[in-house]
N, C-alpha and C positions, 0 to 999 in steps of 0.2 A: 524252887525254880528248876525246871526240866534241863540236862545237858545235852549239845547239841555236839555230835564226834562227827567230823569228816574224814576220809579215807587219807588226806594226806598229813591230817594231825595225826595221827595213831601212830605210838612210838614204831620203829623197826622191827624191835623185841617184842613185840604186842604179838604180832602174826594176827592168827585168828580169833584168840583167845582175846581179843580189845572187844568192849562193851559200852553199851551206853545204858542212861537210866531214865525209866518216864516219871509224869511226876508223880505218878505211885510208888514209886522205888523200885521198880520191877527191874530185877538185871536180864539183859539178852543178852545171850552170850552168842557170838555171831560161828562159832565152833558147831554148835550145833544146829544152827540155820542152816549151816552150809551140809549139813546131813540131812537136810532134807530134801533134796533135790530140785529146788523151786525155779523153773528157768527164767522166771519175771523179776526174782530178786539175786543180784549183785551185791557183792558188801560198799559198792560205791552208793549205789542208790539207797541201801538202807540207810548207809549213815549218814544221808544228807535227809534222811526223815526227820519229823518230828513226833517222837512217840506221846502221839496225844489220844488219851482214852476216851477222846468227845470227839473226835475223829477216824478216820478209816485208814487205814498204813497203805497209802498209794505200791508198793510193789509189790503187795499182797492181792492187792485187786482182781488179779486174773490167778491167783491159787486157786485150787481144788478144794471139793470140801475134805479131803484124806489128809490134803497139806495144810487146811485149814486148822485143824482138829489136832492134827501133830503141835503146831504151832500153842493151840491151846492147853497142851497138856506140858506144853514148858513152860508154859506162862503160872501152871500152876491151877487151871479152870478147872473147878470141880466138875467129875465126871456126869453128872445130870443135866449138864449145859451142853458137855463137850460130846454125847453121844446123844443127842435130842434129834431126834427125826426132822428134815428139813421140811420150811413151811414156806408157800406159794409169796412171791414179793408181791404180787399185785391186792394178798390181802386174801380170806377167807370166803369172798364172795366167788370168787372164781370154781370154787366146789358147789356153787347153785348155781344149776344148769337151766335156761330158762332167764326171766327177767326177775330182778331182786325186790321184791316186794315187801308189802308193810304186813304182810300173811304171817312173820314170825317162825321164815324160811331157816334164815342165820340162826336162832335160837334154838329152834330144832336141828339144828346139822352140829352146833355147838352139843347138844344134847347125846346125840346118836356117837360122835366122835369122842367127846370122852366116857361113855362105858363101853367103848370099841377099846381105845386105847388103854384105858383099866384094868379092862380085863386081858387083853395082851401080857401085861405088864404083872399081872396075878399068875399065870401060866408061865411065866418066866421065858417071853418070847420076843422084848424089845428089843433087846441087841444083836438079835438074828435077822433084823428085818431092817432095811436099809429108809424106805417109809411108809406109815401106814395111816388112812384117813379115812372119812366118810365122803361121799358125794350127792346131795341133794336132787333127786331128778323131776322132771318137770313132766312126768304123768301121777296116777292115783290108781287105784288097785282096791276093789272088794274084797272082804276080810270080815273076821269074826271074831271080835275079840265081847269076850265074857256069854253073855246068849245074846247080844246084839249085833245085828250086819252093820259094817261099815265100808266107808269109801275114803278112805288115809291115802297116806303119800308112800312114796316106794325109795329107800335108802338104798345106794350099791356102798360096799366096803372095797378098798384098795389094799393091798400091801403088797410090796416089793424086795428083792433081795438084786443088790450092785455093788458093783467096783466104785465108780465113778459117777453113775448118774447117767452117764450115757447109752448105757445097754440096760436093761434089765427083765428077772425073771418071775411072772407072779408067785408069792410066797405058798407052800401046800401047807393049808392049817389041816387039822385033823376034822374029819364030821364031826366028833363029838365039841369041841372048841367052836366049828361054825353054828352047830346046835344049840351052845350054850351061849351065845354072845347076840345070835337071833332072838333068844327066846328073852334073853334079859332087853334087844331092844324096842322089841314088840309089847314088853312086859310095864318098860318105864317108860316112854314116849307114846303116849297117848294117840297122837299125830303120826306115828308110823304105824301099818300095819304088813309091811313085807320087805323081805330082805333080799338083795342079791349080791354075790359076791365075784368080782371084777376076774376072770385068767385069761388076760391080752397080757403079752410078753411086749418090750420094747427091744426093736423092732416087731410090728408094724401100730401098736400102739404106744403113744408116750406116757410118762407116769402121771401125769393130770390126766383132767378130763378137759379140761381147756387149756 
């Protein structure tokens, strides 16, 4: 059963160093909460939480992903979580641009986005890059893959470099990296035959396309 501390049980002596436990046994020790500069969390208001891990920690709500990410790395969250590139809440469809059809749009963007991200990730370029994604666009482009003409769809590639998420600057991959990550996607998805690659900075574009 989870323990529930309030700010005016906590002994005297406690100071900052008084803790609570969720029911995974996770200690927070509120000493180093309070290092992180969170202006929505108070130690009144944490301690009247309930650290329920099927739940969301209401004075976290309005954290940052930076404070977000801090928080996770006291907790202990292995770093492949705690440094995962942030993904759209409305869901994956908002990267197909156009109406979401039964065309096998999602599967293809599914497709194109991970040997995007793959090979980021092969080049040793994840963690330099604040997000990176595919986005499904809603024309088609003649192309020639093997000795046949084709009429495929056309993928743009996104990646960004931020503080916050508020501002950001598109990331400069090298031509030979945009070379090899085209040719690999033109290579394995059948259904793409052309690549472009996204440099709107935010302002005056934002990091989606929708």
């Amino acid at each position: 059963m989870s323990s529930i501390a309030t700010a005016d049980s906590i002994p005297p002596h406690a100071g900052l160093e008084a803790h609570t436990r969720s029911r995974t046994g996770t200690t927070l020790c509120t000493s180093a909460l309070s290092r992180l500069s969170l202006p929505c969390l108070s130690l009144t208001s944490f301690f009247h939480c309930r650290l329920n891990p099927a739940s969301s920690l209401a004075p976290l709500a309005r954290a940052t992903l930076p404070q977000v990410r801090a928080i996770g790395r006291l907790l202990g969250v292995p770093d492949q979580f705690i440094k995962r590139h942030p993904f759209p809440g409305p869901g994956l469809a908002v990267r197909v641009l156009g109406d979401v059809t039964e065309e096998g749009k999602l599967d293809t963007l599914r497709e194109v986005d991970e040997i995007y991200i793959n090979t980021i990730k092969e080049y040793g370029l994840y963690d330099e890059i604040w997000q990176a994604f595919a986005v499904f666009l809603p024309v088609k482009a003649v192309g020639v893959q093997g000795d046949q003409r084709t009429h495929s769809h056309v993928v743009a590639l996104r990646a960004v470099t931020s503080g916050d998420g508020m501002t950001a600057d598109w990331y400069s991959f090298t031509p030979a990296f945009l070379r090899d990550v085209s040719n690999r996607i033109c290579n394995k998805v059948r259904s793409v035959n052309r690549v472009v690659y996204d440099i709107t900075s935010k302002p005056p574009g934002t990091i989606e396309w929708e």
